[in-house]
C-alpha positions as YAML, in Angstrom:
chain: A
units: angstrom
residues:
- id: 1
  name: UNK
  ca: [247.57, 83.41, 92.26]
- id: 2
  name: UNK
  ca: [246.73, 80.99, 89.33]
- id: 3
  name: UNK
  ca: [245.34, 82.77, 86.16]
- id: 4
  name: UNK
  ca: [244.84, 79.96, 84.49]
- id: 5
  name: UNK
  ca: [241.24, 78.70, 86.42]
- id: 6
  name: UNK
  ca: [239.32, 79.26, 83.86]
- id: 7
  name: UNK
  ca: [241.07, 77.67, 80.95]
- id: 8
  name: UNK
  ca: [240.07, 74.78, 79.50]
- id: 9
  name: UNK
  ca: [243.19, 73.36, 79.14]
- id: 10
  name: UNK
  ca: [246.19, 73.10, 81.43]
- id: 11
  name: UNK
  ca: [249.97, 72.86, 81.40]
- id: 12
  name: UNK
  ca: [251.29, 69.35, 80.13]
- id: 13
  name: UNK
  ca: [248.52, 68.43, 78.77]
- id: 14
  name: UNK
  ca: [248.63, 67.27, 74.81]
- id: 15
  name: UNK
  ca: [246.52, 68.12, 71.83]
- id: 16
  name: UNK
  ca: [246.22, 67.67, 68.30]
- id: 17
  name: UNK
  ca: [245.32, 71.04, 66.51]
- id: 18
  name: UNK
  ca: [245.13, 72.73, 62.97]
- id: 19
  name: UNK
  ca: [247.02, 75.83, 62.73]
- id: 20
  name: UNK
  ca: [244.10, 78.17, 61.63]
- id: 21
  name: UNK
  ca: [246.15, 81.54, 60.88]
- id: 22
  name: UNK
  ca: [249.69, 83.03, 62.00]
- id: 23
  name: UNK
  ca: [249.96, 86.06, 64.48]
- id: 24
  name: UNK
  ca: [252.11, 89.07, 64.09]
- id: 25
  name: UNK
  ca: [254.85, 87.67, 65.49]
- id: 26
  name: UNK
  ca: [254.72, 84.72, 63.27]
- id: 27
  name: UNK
  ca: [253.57, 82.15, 65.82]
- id: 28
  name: UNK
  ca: [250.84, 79.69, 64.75]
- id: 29
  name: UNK
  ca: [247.22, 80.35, 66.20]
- id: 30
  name: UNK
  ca: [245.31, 77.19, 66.94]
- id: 31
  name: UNK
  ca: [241.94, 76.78, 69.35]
- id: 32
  name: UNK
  ca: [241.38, 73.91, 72.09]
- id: 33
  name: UNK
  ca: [237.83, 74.44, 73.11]
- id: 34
  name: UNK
  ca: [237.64, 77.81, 71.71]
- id: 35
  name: UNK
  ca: [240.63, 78.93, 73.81]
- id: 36
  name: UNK
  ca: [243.42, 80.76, 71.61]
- id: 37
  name: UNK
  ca: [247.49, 78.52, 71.52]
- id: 38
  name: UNK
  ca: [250.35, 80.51, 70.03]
- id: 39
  name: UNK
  ca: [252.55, 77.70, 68.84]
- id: 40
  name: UNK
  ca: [255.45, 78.58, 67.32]
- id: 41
  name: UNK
  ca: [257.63, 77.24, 64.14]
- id: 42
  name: UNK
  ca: [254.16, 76.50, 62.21]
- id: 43
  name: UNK
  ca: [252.76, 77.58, 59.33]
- id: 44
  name: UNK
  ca: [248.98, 77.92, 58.30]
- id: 45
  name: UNK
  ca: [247.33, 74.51, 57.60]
- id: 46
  name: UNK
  ca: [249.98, 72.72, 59.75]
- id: 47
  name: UNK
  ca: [248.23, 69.47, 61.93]
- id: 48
  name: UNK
  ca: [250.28, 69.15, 64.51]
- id: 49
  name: UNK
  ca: [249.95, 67.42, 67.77]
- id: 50
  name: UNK
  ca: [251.23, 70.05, 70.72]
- id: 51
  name: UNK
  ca: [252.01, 69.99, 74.25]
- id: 52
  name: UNK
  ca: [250.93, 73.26, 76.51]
- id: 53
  name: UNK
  ca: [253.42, 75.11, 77.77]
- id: 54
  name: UNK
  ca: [252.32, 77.86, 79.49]
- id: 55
  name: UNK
  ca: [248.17, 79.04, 80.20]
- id: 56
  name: UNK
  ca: [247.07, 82.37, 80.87]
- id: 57
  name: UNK
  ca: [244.08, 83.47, 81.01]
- id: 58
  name: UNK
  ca: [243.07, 84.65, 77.93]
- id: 59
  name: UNK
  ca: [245.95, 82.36, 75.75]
- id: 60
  name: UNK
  ca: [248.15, 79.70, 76.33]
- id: 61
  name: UNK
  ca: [251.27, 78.81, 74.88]
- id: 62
  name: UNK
  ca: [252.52, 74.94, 73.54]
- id: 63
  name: UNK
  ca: [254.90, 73.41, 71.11]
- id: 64
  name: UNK
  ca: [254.68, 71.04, 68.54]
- id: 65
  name: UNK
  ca: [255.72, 67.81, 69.72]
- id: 66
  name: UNK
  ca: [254.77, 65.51, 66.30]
- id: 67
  name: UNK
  ca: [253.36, 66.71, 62.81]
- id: 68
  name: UNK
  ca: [250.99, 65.00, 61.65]
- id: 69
  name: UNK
  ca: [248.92, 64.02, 58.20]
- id: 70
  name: UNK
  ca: [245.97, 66.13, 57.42]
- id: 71
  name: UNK
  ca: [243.09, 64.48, 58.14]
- id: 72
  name: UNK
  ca: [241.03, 64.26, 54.96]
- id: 73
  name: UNK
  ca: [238.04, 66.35, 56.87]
- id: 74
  name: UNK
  ca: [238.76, 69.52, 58.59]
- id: 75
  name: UNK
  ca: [238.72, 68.87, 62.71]
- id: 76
  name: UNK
  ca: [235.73, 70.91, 63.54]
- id: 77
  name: UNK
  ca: [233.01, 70.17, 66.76]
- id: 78
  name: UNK
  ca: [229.91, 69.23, 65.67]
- id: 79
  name: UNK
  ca: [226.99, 71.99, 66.02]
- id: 80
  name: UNK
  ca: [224.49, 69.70, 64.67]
- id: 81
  name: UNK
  ca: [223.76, 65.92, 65.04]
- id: 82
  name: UNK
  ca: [222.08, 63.71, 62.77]
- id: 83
  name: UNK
  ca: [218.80, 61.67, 63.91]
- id: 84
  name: UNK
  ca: [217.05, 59.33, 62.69]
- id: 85
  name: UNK
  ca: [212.99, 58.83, 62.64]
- id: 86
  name: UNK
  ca: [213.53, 55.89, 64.77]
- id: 87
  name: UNK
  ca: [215.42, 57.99, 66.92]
- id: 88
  name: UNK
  ca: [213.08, 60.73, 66.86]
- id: 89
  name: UNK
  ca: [210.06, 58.46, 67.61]
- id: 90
  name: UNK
  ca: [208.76, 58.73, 64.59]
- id: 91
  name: UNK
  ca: [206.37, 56.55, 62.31]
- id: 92
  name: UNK
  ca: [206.39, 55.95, 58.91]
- id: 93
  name: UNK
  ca: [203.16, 55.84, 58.27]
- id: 94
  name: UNK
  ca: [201.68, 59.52, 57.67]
- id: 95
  name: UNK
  ca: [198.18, 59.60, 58.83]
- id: 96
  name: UNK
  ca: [195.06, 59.82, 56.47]
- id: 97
  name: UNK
  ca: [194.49, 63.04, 55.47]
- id: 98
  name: UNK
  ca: [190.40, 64.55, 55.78]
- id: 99
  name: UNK
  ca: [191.17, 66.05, 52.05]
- id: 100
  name: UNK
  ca: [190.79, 64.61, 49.35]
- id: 101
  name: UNK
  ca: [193.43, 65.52, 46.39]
- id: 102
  name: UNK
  ca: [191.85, 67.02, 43.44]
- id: 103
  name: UNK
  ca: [193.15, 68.77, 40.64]
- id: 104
  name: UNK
  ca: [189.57, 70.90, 40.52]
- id: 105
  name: UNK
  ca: [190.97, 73.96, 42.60]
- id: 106
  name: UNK
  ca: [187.67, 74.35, 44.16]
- id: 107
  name: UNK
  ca: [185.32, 74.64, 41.21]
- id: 108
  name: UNK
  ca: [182.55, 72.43, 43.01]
- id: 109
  name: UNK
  ca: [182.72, 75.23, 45.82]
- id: 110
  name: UNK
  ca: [179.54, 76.93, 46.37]
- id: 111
  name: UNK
  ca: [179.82, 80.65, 45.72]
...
């Protein structure tokens, strides 16, 4: 039986991660996907480009195969994308208000 169906990654398969903290047993914690690496002989802040090892289903194991340079923004999946108004469909143009601005506050309001 093959525990590893649901993972999102598989055995052989190479990433590049940030080491985001360092487990009691001193192995390096990193996420693919959201899915939880132990990679050992890291240390926290480490980019490092790994090969999978082992997947369970709940964790996987790799090791480091290359370090690498920091990138100069932290590696994170975008939650939000930028649009523009073209993209959106939007005009310019806003369109004429009814209202006329005054700084009066309503004083020529009937009571």
């Amino acid at each position: 039986m093959n525990d590893s169906q649901d993972a999102p990654v598989r055995a052989g398969e190479t990433y590049e991660v940030e080491i985001q903290s360092i487990g009691g047993k001193g192995d390096g914690i990193a996420r693919v996907k959201g899915f939880v690496l132990f990679v050992p002989n890291v240390q926290k802040g480490d980019y490092v480009k790994v090969k999978i090892t082992k997947v369970l289903q709940n964790v996987g194991f790799a090791e480091v195969i290359e370090k690498l340079e920091k990138p100069d923004r932290p590696v994170r999946e975008r939650r939000f994308e930028t649009v523009s108004s073209e993209e959106l469909g939007r005009e310019d143009d806003e369109p004429e208000s009814q209202y006329e601005d005054t700084d009066d506050f309503g004083t020529d309001v009937e009571e």
